[in-house]
Backbone and ligand atoms as CSV (ligand in chain L), in Angstrom:
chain,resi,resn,atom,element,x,y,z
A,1,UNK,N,N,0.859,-1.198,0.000
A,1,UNK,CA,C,0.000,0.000,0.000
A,1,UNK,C,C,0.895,1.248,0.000
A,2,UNK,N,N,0.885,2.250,-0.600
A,2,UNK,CA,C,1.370,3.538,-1.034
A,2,UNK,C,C,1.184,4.141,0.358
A,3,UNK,N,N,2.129,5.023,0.978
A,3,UNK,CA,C,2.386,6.227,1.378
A,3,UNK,C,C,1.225,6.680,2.713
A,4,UNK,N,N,0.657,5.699,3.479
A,4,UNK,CA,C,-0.305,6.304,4.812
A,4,UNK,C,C,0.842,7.374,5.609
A,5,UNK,N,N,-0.088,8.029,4.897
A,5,UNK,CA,C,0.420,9.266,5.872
A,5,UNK,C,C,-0.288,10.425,6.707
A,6,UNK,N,N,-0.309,10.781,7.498
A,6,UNK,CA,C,-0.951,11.818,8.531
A,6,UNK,C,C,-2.500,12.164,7.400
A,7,UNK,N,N,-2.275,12.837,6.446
A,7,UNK,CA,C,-3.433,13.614,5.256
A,7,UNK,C,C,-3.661,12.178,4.732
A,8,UNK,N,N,-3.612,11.020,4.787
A,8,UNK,CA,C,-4.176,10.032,3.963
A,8,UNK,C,C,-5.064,9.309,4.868
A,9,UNK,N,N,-5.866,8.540,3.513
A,9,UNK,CA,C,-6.825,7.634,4.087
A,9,UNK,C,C,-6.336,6.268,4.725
A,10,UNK,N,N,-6.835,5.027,5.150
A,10,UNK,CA,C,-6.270,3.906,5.453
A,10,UNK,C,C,-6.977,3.175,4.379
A,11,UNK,N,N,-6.208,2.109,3.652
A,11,UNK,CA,C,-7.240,1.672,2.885
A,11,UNK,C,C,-7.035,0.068,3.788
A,12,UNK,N,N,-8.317,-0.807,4.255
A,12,UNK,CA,C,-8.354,-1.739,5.206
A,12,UNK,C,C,-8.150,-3.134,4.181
A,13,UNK,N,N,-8.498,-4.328,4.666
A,13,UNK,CA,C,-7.720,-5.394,3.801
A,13,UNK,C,C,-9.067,-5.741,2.696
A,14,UNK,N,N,-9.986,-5.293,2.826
A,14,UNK,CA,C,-10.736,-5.342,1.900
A,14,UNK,C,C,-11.285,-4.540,0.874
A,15,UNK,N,N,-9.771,-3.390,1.420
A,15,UNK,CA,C,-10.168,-2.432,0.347
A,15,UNK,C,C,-11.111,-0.831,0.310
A,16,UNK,N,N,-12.041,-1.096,1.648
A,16,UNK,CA,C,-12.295,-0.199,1.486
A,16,UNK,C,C,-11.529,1.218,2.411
A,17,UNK,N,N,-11.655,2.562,1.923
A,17,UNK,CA,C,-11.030,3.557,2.589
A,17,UNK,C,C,-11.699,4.181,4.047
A,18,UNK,N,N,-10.946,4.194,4.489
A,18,UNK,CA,C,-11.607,4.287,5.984
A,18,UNK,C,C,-10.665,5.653,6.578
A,19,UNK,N,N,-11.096,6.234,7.431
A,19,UNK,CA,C,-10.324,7.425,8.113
A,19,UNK,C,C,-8.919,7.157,9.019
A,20,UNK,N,N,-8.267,7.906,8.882
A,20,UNK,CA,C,-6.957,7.247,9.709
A,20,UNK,C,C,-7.174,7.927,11.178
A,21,UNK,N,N,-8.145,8.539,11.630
A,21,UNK,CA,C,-8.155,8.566,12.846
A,21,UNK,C,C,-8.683,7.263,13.723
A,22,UNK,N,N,-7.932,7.353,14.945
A,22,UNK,CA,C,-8.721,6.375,15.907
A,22,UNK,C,C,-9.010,6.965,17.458
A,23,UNK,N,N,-9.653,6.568,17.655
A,23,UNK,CA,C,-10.455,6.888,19.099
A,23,UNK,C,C,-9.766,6.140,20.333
A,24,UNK,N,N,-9.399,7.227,21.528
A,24,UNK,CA,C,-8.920,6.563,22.286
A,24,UNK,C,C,-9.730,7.038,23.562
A,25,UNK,N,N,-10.737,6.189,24.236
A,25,UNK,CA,C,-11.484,6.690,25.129
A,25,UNK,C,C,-11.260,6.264,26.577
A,26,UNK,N,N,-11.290,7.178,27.407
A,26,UNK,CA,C,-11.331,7.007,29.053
A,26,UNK,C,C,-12.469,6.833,29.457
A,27,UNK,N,N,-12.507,6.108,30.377
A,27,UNK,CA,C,-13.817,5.887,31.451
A,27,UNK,C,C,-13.547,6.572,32.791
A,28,UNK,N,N,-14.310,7.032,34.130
A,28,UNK,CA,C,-14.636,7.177,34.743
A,28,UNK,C,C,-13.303,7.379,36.196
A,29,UNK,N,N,-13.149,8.474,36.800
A,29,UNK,CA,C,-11.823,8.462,37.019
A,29,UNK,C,C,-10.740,8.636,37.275
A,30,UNK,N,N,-10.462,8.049,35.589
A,30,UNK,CA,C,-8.805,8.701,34.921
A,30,UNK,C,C,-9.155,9.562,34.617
A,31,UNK,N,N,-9.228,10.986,34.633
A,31,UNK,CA,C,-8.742,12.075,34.975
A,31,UNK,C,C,-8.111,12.461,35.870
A,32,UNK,N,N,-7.964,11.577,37.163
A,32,UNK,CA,C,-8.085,11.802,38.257
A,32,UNK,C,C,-6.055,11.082,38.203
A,33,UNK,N,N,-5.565,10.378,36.650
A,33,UNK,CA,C,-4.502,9.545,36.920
A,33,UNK,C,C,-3.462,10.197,37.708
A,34,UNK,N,N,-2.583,10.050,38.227
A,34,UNK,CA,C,-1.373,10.840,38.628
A,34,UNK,C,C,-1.633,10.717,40.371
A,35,UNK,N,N,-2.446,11.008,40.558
A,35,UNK,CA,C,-2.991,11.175,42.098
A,35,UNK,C,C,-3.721,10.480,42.395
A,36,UNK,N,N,-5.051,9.545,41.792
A,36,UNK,CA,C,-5.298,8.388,42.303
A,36,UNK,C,C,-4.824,7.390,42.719
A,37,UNK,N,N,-4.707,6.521,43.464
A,37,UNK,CA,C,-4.269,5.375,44.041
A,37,UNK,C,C,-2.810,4.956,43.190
A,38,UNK,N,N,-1.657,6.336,43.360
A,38,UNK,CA,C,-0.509,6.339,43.122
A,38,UNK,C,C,0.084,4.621,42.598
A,39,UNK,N,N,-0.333,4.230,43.993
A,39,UNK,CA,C,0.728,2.621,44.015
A,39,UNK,C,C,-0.254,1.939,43.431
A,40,UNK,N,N,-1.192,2.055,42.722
A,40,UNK,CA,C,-1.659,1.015,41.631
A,40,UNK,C,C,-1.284,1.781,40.059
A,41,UNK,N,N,-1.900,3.031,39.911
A,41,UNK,CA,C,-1.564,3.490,38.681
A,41,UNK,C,C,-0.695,4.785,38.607
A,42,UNK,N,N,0.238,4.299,39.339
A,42,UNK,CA,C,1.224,5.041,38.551
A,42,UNK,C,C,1.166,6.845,39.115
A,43,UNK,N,N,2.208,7.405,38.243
A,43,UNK,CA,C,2.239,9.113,38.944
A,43,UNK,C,C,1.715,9.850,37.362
A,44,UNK,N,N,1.995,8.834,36.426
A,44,UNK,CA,C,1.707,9.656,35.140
A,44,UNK,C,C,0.531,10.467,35.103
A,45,UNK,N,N,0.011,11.378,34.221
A,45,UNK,CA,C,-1.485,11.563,34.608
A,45,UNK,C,C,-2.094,11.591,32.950
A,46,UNK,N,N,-2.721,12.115,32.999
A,46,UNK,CA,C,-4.022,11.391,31.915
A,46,UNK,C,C,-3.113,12.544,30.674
A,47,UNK,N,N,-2.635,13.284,30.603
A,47,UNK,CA,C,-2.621,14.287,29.918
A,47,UNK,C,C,-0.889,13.924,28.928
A,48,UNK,N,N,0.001,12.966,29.974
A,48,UNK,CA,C,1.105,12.283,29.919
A,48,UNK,C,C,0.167,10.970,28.668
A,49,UNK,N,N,-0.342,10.332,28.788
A,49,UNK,CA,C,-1.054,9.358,28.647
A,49,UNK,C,C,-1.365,9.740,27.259
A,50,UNK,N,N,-2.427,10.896,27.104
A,50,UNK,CA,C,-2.686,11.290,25.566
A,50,UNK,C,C,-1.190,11.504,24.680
A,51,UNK,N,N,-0.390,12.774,25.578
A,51,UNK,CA,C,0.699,12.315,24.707
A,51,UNK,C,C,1.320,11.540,24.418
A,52,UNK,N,N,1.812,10.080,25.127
A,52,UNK,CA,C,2.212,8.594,24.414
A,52,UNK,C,C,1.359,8.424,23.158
A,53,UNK,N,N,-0.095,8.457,23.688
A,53,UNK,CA,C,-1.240,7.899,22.620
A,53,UNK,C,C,-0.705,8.490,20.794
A,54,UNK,N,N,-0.599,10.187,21.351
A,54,UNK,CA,C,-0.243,10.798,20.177
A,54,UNK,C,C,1.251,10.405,19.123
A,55,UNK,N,N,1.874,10.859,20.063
A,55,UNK,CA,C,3.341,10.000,19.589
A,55,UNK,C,C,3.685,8.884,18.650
A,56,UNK,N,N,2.826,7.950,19.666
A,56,UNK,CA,C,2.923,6.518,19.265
A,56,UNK,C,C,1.944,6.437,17.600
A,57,UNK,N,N,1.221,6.860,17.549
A,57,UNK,CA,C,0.010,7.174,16.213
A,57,UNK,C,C,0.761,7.658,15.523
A,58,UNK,N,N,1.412,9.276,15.448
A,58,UNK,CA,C,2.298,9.461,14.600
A,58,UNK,C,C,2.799,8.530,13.594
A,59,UNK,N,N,3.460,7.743,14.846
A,59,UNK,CA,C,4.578,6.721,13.842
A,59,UNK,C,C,4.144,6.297,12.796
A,60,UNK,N,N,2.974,6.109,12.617
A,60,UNK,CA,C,2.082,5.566,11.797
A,60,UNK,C,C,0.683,5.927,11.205
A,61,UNK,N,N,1.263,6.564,11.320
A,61,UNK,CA,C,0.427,7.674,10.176
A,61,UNK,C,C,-0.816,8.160,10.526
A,62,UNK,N,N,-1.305,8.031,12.131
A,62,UNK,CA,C,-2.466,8.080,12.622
A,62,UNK,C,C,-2.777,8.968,13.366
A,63,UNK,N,N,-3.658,9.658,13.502
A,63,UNK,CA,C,-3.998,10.810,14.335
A,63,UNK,C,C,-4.975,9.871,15.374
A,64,UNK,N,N,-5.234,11.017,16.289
A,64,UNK,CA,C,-5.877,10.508,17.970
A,64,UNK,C,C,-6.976,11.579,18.065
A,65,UNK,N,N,-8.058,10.952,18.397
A,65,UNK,CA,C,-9.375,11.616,19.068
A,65,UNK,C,C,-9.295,10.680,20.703
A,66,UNK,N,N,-8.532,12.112,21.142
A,66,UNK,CA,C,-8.135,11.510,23.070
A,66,UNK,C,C,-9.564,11.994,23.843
A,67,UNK,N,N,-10.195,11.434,24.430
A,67,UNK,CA,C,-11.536,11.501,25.317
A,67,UNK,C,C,-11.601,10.880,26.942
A,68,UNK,N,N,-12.032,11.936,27.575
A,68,UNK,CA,C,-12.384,11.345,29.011
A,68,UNK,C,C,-13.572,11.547,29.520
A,69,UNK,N,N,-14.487,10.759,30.089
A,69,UNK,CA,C,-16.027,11.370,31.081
A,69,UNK,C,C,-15.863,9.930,32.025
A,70,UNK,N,N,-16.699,10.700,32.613
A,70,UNK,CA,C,-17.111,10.424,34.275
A,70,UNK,C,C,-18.848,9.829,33.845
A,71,UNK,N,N,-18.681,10.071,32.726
A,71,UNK,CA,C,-20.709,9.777,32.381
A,71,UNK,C,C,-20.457,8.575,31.512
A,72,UNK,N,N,-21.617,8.044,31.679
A,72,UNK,CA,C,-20.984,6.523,30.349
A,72,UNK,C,C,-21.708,6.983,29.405
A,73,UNK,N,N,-23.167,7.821,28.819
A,73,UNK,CA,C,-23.418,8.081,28.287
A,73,UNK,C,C,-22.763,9.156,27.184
A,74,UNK,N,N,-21.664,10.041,27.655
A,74,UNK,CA,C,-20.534,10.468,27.096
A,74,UNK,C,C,-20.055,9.595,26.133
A,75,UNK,N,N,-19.716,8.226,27.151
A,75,UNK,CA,C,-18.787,7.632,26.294
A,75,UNK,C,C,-19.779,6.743,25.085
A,76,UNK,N,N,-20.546,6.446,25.073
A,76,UNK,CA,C,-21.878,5.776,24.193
A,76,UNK,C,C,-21.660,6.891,23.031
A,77,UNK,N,N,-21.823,8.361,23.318
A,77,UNK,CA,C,-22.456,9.383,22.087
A,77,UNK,C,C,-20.831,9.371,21.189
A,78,UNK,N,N,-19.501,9.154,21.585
A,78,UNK,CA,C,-18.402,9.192,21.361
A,78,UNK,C,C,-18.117,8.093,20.731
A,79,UNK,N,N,-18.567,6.658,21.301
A,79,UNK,CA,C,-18.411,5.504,20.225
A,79,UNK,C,C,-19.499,5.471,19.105
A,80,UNK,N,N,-19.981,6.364,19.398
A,80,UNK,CA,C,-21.273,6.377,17.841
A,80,UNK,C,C,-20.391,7.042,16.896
A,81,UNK,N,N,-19.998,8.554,17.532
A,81,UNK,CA,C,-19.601,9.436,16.851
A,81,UNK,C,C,-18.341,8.833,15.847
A,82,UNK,N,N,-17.390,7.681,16.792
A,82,UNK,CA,C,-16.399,7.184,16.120
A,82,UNK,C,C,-17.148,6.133,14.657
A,83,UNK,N,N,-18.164,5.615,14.993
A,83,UNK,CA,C,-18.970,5.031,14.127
A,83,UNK,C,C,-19.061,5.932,12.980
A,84,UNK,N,N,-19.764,6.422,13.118
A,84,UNK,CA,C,-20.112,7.562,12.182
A,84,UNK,C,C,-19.503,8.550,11.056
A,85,UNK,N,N,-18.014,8.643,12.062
A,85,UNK,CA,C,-17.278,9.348,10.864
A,85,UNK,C,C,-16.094,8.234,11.093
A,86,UNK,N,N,-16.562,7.023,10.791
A,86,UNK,CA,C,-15.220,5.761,9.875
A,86,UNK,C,C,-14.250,5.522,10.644
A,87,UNK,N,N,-14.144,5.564,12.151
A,87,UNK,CA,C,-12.860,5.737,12.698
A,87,UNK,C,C,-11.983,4.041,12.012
A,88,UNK,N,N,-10.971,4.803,12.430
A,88,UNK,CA,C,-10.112,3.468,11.554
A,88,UNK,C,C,-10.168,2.446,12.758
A,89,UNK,N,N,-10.057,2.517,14.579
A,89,UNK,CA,C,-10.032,1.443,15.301
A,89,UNK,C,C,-10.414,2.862,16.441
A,90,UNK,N,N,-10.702,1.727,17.909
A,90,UNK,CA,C,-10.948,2.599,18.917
A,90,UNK,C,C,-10.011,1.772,19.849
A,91,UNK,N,N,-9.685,2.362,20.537
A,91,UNK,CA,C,-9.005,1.915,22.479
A,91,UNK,C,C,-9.550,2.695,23.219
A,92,UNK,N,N,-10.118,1.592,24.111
A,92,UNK,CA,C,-11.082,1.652,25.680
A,92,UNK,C,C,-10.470,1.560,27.334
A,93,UNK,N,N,-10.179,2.567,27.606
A,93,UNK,CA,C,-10.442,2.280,29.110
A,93,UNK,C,C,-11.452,2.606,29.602
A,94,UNK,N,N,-12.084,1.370,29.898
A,94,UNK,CA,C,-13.847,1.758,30.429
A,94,UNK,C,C,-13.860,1.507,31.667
A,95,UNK,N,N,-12.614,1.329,32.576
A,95,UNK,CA,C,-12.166,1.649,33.668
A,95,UNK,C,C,-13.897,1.143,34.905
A,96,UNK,N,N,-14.445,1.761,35.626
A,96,UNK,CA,C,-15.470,1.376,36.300
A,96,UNK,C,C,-16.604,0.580,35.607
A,97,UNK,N,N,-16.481,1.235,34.355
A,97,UNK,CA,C,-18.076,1.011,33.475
A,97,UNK,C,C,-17.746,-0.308,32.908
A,98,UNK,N,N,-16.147,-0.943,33.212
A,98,UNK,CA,C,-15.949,-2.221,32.379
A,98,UNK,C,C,-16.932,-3.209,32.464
A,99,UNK,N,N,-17.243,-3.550,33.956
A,99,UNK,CA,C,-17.613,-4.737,34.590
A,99,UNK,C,C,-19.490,-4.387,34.829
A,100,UNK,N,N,-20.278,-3.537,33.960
A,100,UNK,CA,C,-21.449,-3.385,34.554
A,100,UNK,C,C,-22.307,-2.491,33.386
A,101,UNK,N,N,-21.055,-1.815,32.181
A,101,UNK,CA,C,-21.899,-1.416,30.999
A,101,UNK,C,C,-22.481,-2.170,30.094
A,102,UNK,N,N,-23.402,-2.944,29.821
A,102,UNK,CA,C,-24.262,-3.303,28.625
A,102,UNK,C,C,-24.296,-2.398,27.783
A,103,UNK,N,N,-24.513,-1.353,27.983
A,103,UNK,CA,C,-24.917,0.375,27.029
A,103,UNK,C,C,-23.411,0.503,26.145
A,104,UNK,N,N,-22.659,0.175,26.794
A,104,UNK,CA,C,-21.034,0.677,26.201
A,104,UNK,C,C,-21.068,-0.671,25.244
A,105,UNK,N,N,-20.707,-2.132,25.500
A,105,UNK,CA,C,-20.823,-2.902,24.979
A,105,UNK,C,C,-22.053,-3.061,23.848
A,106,UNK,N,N,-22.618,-2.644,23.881
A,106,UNK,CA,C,-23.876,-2.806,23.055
A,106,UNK,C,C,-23.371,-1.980,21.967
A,107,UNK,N,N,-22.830,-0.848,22.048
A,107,UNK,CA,C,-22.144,0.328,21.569
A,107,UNK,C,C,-21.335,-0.170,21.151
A,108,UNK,N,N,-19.996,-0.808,21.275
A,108,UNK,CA,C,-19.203,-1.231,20.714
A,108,UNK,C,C,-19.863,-2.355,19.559
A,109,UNK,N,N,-20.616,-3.185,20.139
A,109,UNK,CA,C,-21.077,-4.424,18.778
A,109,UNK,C,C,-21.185,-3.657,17.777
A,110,UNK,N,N,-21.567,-2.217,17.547
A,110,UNK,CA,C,-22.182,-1.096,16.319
A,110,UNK,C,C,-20.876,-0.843,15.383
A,111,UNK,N,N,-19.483,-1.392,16.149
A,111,UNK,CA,C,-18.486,-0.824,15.299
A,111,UNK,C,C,-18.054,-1.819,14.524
A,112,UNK,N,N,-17.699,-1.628,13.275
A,112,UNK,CA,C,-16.890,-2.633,12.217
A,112,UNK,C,C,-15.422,-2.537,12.661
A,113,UNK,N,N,-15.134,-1.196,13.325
A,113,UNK,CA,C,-13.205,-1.204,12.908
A,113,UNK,C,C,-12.810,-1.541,14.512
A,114,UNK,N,N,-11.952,-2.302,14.311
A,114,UNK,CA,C,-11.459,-2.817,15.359
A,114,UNK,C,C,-11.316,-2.214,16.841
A,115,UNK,N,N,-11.726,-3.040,18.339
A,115,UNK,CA,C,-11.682,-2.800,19.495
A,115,UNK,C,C,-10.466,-3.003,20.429
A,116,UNK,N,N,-9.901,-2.107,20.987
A,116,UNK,CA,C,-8.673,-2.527,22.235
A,116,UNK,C,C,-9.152,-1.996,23.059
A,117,UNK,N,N,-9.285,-2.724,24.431
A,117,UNK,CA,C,-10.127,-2.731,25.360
A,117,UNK,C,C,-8.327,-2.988,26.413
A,118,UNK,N,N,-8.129,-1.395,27.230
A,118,UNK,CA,C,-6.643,-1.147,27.486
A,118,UNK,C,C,-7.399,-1.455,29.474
A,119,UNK,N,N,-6.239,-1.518,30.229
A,119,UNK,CA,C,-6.431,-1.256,31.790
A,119,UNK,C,C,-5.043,-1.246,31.746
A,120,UNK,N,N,-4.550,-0.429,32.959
A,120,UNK,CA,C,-3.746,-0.080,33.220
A,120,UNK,C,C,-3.171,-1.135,34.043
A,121,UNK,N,N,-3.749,-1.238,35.183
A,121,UNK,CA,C,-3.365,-2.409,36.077
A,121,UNK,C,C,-4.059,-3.914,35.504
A,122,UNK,N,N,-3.204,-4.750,36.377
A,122,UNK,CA,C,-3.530,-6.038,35.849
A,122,UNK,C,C,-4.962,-6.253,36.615
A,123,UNK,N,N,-6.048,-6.702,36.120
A,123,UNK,CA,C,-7.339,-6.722,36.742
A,123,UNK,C,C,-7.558,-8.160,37.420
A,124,UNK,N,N,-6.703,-8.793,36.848
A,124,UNK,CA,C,-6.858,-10.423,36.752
A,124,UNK,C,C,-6.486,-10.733,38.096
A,125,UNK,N,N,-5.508,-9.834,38.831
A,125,UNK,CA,C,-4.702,-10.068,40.319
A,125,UNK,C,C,-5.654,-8.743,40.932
A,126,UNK,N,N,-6.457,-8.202,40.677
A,126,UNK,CA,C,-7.323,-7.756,41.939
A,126,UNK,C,C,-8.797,-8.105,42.184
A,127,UNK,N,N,-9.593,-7.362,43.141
A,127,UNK,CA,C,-10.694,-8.061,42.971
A,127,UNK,C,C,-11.393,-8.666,42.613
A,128,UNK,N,N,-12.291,-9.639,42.412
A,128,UNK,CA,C,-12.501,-10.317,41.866
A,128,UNK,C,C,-13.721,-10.012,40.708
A,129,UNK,N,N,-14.409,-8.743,41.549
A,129,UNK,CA,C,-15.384,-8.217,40.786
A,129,UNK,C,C,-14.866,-7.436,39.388
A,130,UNK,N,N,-13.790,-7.122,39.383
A,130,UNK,CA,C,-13.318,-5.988,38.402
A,130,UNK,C,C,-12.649,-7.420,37.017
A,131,UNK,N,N,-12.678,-8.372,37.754
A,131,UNK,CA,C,-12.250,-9.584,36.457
A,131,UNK,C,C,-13.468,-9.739,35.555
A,132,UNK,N,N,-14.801,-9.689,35.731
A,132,UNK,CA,C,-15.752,-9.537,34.575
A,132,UNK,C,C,-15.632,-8.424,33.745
A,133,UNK,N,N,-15.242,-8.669,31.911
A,133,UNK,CA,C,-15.885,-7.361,31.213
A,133,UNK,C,C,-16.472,-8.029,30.383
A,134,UNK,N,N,-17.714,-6.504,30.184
A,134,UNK,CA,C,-18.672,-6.839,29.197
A,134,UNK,C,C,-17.706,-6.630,28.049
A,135,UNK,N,N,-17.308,-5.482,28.401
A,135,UNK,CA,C,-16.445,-4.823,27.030
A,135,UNK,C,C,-15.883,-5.755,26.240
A,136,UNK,N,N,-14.994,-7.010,27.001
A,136,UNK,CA,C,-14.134,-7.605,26.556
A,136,UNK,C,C,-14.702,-8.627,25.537
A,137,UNK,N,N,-16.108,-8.460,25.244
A,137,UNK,CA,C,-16.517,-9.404,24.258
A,137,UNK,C,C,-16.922,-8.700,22.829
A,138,UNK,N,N,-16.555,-7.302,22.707
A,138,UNK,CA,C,-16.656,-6.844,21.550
A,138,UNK,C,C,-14.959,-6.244,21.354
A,139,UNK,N,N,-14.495,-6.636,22.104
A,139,UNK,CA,C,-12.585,-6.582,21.952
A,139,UNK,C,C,-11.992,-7.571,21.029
A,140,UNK,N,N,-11.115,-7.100,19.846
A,140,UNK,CA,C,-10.463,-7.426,19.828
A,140,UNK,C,C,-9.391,-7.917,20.345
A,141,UNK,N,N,-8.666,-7.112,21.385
A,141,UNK,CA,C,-7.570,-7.863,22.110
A,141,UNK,C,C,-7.941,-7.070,23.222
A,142,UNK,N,N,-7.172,-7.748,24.358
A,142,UNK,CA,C,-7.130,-6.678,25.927
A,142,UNK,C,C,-5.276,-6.664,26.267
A,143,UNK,N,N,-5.199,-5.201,26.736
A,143,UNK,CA,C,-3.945,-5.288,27.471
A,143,UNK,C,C,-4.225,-4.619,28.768
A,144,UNK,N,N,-3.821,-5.383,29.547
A,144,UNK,CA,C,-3.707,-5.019,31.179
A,144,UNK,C,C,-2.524,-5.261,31.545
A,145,UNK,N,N,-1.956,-4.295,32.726
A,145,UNK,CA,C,-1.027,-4.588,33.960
A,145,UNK,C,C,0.176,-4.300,33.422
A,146,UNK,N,N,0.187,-3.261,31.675
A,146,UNK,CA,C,1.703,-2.712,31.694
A,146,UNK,C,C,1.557,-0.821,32.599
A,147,UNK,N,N,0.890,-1.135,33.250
A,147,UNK,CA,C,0.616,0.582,33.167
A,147,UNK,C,C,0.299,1.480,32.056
A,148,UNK,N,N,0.302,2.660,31.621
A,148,UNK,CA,C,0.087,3.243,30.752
A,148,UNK,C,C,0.996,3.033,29.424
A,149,UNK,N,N,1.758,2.370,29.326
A,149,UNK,CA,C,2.802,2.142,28.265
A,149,UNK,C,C,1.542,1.173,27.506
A,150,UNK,N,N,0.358,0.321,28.145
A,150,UNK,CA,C,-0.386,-0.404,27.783
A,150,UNK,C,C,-1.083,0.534,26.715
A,151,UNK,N,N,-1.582,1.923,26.799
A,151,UNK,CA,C,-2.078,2.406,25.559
A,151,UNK,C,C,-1.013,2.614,24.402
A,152,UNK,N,N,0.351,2.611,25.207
A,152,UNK,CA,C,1.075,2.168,23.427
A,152,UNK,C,C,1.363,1.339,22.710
A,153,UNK,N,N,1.384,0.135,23.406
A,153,UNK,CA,C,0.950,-0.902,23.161
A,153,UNK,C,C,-0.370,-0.988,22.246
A,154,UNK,N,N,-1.224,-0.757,22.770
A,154,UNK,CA,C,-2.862,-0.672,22.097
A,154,UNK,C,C,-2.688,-0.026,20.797
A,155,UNK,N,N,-1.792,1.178,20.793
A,155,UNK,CA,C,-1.949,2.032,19.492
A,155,UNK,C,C,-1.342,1.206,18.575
A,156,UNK,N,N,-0.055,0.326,18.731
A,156,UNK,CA,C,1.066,-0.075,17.638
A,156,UNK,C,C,0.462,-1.379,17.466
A,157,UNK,N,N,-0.975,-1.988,18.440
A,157,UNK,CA,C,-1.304,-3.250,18.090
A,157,UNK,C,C,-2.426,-3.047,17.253
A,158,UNK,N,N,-2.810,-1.795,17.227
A,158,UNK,CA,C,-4.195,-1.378,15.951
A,158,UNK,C,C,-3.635,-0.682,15.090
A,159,UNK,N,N,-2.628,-0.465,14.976
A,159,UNK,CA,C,-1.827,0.323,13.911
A,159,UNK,C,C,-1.378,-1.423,12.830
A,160,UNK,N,N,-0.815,-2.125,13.417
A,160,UNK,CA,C,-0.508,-3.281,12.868
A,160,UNK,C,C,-2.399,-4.002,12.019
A,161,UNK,N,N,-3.439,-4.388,12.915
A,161,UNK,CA,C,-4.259,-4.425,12.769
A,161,UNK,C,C,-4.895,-4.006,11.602
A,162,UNK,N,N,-4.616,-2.799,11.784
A,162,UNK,CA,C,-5.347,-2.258,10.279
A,162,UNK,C,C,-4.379,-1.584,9.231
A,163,UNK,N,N,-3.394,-2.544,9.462
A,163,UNK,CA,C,-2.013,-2.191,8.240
A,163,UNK,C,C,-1.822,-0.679,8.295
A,164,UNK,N,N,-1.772,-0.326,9.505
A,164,UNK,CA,C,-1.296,1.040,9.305
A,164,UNK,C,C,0.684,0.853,8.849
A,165,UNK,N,N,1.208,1.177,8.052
A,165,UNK,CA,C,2.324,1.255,8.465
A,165,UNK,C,C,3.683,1.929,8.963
A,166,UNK,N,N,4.569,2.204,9.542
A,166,UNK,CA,C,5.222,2.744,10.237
A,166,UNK,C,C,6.117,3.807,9.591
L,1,LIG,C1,C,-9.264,1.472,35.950
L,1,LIG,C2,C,-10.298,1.605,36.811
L,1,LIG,O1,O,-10.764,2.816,37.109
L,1,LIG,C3,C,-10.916,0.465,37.500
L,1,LIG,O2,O,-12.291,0.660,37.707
L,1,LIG,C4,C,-10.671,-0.845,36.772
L,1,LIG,C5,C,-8.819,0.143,35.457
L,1,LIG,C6,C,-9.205,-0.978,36.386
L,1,LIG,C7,C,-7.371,0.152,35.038
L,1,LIG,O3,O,-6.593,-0.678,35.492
L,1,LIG,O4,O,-7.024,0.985,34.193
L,1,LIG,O5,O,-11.095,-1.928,37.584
């Protein structure tokens, strides 16, 4: 494939052209990163976080629609919106709303372009309640428990995904 670059389209494996932006959404929170519960997530804060997101997209030819709410309905009108205008893939931290949104998940089934469903901490080694996601069944992949390096991860694993290339 010719030249994805920042002003270009993505063209996906079937050809059709799709937008090279992708959606990277927060749940409920993280805003709060840096100063919440330090010794689980970290000192970075949410604003550190978008810029990896950005960075890392660059490389590959992708721009970032970075989003945070405290409302899940926020995040519902935002995965439409990514619907709507072609996003090329989305990454989720649905953080509280993981383990109890139907509305978000339901929302996600609506998308064709690929799901990364990110946590910061490993969920699998804490409570036991926070190990159910709905989310995780309209995911493509999940990364948990690198800390925030996990959304760069997410970006270079949907960048690969949808042949973005580097
Ligand atoms: C963030 C939250 O806010 C919690 O509700 C999840 C997730 C874990 C994270 O690790 O990023 O249980």
């Amino acid at each position: 494939m010719a030249g994805v670059g920042p002003a270009d389209a993505i063209e996906s494996r079937c050809g059709a052209r799709m937008s090279n932006t992708i959606f990277v959404l927060n749940g409920p929170n993280l805003n709060l990163l840096g100063t919440r519960e330090p010794e689980l997530y970290g000192r970075a804060t949410l604003a550190d976080v978008e810029k990896l997101c950005r960075t890392t997209a660059q490389r590959f030819g992708l721009t970032v629609e970075f989003r945070q709410s405290n409302h899940e309905g926020a995040i519902i009108d935002w995965i439409q919106q990514a619907r709507a205008e072609g996003a090329a893939g989305l990454i989720i931290n649905p953080a509280g709303f993981t383990t109890t949104s139907i509305a978000i998940l339901d929302a996600l089934y609506t998308l064709e372009a690929p799901v990364i469903e990110v946590h910061i901490t490993n969920i699998h080694k804490r409570e036991s309640f926070r190990q159910h996601s709905y989310v995780s069944l309209a995911a493509r992949a999940v990364i948990a428990g690198f800390g925030i390096e996990g959304y760069a991860l997410a970006v270079s694993g949907l960048a690969s995904m949808i042949s973005a290339k580097e």
